[in-house]
N, C-alpha and C positions, 0 to 999 in steps of 0.2 A: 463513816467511821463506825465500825463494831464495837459496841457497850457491852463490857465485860461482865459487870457487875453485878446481874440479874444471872449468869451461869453457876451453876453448881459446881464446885469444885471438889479435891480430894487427893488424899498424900497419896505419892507414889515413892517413897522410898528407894531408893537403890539397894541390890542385891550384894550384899560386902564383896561374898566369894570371886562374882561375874566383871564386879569393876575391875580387879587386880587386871582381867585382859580386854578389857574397855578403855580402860586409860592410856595402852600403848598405841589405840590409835588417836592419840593427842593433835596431830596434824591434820582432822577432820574439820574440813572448813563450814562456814556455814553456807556457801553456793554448791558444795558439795550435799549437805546437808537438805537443801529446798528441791536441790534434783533430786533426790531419792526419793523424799516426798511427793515429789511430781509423780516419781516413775510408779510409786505405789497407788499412788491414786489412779494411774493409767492403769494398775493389774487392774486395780478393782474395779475396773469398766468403768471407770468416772467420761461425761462427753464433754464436762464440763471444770474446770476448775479456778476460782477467784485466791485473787493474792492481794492480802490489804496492810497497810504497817503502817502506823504511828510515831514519825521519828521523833524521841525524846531523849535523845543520846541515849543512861544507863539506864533507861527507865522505856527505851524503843519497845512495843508490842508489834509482832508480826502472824497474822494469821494467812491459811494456805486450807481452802474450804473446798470440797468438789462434791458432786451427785456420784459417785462411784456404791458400791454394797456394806459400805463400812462396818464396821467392829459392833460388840453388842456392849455394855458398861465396864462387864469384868473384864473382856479382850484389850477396851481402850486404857484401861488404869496400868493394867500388866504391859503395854505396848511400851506408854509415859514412862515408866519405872526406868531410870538408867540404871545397866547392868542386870537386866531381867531373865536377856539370854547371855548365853558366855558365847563371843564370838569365834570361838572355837568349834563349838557344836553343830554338826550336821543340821542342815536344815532343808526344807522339803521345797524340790523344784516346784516354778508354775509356769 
């Protein structure tokens, strides 16, 4: 089990304007959700990836770790942020 406790954390806010078209995608599951995360950690050359969770019903912690090139601090806080981008906006193929 991963010990939270000792990480550094930090608000990530949501963006008001970017939720209005955030929220219409309400039927985002969260197996939808862990695939996406897989698949970005696959851009990001990960060869490896762990998936750990703690079920505690409303209080379950799930983490999704991999060796891939990840984010730098500020990348990772703005990623966090719901409604950061508007999913509207163009975004750049890989």
């Amino acid at each position: 089990m991963i010990d939270y406790s000792n990480i550094l954390s930090t608000s990530a806010e949501p963006e008001a304007s970017s939720m209005i078209e955030t929220f219409r995608a309400i039927g985002y599951s969260i197996e939808t959700a862990i695939a996406d995360i897989i698949d970005n950690s696959i851009t990001a050359g990960a060869k490896n990836i762990w998936i750990d969770y703690d079920w505690k019903g409303s209080n379950t912690t799930l983490s999704i770790l991999d060796d891939g090139t990840g984010m730098n601090s500020e990348q990772l806080v703005q990623a966090m942020r719901p409604g950061s981008k508007n999913p509207l906006d163009e975004r750049n193929q890989r």
